[in-house]
C-alpha positions as CSV (number, residue, x, y, z in Angstrom):
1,X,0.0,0.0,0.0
2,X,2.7,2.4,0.7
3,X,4.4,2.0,-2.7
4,X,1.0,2.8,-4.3
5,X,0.6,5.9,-2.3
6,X,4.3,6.8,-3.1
7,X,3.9,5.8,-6.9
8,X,0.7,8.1,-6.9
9,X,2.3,11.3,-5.2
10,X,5.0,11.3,-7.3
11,X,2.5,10.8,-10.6
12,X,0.7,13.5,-8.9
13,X,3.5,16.2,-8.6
14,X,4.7,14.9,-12.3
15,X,0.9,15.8,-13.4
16,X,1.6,19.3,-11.8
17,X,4.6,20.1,-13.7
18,X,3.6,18.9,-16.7
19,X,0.0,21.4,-16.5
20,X,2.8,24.1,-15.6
21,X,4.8,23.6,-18.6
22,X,2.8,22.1,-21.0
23,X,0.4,25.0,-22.7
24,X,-2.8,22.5,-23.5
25,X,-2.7,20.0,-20.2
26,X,-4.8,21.9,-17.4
27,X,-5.7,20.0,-14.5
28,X,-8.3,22.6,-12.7
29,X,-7.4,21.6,-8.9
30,X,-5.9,19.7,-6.0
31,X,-8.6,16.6,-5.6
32,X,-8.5,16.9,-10.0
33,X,-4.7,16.7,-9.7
34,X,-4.9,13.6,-7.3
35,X,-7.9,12.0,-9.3
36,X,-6.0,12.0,-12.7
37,X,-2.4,10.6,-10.8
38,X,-5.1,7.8,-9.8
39,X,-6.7,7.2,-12.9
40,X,-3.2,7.7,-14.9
41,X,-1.8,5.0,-12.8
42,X,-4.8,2.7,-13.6
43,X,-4.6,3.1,-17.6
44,X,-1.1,2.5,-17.4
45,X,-1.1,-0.1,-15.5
46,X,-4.0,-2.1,-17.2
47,X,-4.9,-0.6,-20.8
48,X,-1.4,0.5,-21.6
49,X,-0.3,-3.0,-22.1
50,X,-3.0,-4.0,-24.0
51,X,-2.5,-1.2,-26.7
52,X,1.2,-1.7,-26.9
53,X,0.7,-5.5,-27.9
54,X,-2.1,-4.2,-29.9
55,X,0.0,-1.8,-31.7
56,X,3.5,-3.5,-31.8
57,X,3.5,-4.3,-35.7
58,X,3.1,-0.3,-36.6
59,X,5.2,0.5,-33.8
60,X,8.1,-2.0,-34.8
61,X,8.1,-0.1,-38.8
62,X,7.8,3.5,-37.2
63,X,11.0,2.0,-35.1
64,X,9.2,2.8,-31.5
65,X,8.0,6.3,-32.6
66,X,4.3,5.1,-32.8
67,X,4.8,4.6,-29.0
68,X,4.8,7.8,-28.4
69,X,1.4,7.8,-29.8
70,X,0.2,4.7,-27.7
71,X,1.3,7.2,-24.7
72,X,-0.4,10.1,-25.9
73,X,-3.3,7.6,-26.1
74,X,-3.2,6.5,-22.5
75,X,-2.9,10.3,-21.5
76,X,-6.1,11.3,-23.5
77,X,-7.9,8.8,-22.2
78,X,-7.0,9.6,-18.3
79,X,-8.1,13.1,-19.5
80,X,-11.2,12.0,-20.8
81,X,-11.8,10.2,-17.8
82,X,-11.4,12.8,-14.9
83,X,-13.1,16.1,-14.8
84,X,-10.9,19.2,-14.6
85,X,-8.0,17.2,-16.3
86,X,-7.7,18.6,-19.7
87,X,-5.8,18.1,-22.7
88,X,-6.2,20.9,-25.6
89,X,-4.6,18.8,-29.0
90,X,-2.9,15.6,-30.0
91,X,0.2,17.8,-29.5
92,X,-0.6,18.7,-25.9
93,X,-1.1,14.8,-25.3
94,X,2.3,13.9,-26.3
95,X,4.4,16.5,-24.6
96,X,2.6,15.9,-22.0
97,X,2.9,12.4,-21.7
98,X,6.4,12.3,-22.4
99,X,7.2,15.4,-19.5
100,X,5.0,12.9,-17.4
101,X,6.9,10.0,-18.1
102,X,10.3,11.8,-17.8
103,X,9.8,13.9,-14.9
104,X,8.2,11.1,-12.5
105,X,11.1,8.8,-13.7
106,X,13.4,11.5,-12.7
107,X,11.9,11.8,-9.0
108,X,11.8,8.2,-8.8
109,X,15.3,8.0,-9.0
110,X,15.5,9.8,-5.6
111,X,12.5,8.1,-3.7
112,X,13.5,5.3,-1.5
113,X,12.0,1.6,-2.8
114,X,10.9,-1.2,-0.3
């Protein structure tokens, strides 16, 4: 239980970063910004996987760039999902998923494990 709770606060301050830097991802509040590091945890966790597989033969001839898509994918969808967690374009999704991705695996690297 305690490395979900640390896995979501660090998704969570991630998610704030990212809606500070990122013009088109707005998250509208503090129980919006812990919903969507939730829900973003979910998707990845569970419907992530499933797309990847889905989408490994175009994502094997782009070379891996249609992951960033399959990302972006995951990210809309968290969007879509939680009210006052919005994403503006395609664009907006893929920054933002990829600042997401980069900055929580950057925090990571400094929060203890079990």
């Amino acid at each position: 239980m305690t490395r979900f709770l640390v896995h979501t606060i660090v998704l969570a301050v991630a998610l704030w970063i990212t809606a500070n830097v990122v013009s088109g991802v707005t998250v509208t509040s503090w129980p919006a910004l812990a919903l969507a590091a939730v829900v973003l945890g979910a998707v990845n966790a569970i419907i992530r996987p499933i797309l990847v597989i889905l989408t490994l033969p175009i994502t094997v001839l782009t070379l891996g760039l249609f992951y960033l898509v399959v990302n972006a994918m995951a990210f809309g969808l968290a969007a879509a999902l939680v009210p006052g967690f919005q994403i503006s374009s395609w664009t907006a999704a893929i920054l933002g998923a990829l600042l997401t991705s980069v900055v929580s695996w950057f925090i990571g690297i400094f929060v203890k494990r079990d």
